[in-house]
C-alpha positions in Angstrom: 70.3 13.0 -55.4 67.8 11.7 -52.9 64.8 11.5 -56.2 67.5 9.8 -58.0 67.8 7.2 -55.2 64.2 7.0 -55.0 63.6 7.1 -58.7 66.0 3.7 -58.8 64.4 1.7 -56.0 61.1 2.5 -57.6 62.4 0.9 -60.5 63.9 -2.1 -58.8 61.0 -2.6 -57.1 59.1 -2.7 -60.0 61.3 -5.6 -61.4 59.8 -8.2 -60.7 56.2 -7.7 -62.3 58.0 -6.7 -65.4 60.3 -9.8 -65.7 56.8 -11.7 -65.1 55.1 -9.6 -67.6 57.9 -10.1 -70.6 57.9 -13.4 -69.2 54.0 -14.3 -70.0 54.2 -12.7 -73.2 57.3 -14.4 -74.4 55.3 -17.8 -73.3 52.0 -16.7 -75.1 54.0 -15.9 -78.1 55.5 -19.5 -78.2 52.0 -21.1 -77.3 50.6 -19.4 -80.6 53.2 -20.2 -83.0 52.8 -24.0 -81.5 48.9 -23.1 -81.7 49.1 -22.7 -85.4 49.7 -26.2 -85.9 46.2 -27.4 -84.0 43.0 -27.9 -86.0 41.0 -26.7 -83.6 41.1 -22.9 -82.7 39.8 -23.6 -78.7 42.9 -25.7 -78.1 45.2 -23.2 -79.8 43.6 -20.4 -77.3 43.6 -22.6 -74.6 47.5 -23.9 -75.1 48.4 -20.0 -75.5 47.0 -18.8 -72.4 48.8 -21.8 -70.4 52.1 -21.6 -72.2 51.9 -17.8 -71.0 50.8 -18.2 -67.1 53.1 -20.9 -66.9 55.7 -19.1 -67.9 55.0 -16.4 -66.3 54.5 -18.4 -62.9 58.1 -20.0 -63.6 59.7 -16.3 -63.8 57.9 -15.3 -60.9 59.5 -17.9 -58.7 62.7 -18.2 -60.3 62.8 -14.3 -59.7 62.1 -14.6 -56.1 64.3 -17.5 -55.5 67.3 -15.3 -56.6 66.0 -12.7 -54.3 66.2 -14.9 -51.2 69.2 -16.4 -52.1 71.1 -13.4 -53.4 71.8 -10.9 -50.3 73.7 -8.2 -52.7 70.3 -8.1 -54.9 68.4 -8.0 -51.8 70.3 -4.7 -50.8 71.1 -3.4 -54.8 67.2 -3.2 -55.3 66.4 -2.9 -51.0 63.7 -5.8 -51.2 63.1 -8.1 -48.5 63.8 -11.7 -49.0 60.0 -12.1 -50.1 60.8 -9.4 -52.5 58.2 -6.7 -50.8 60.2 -3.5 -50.4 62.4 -2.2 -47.6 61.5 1.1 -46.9 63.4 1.1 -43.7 66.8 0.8 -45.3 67.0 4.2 -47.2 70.0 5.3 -45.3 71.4 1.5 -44.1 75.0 0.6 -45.3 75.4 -2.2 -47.8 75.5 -5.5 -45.3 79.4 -6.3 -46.5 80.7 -2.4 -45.3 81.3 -1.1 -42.0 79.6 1.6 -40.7 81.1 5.2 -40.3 
């Protein structure tokens, strides 16, 4: 039980890269289907990789934003507002149950 706990944190914790990472790609995807429609192959390069950090950045902080604001998500995935992990709350209760 306790490596199926860790096994889910682990993967909660790891979140929030991924939702970046599909993020980026799903922007750079867009920038080079708009890129195909430039004459110049720089400026289809160039609009790809700022399609795909931008969205990237705007998942990033649209993540974390839920994060802070969301205290259920803070404890389902035991992140810290900031989204860094909280190791110290392995055997906490959930903030909305009593204790014992």
């Amino acid at each position: 039980m306790r490596a199926k706990i860790v096994l889910l944190r682990a993967s909660g914790w790891l979140l929030t890269p991924f939702v970046a990472l599909a993020a980026s790609f799903l922007g750079a995807f867009i920038g080079t289907v708009l890129a195909a429609a430039l004459p110049n192959p720089i400026h289809g390069v160039i609009l790809t990789v700022i399609l795909g950090g931008a969205a990237g950045y705007v998942s990033v902080h649209y993540w974390l934003r839920a994060l802070r604001h969301s205290p259920a998500l803070q404890h389902a995935l035991h992140v810290l507002p900031d989204g860094t992990p909280d190791v110290a709350a392995i055997d906490d209760p959930a903030p909305d149950e009593p204790a014992g």
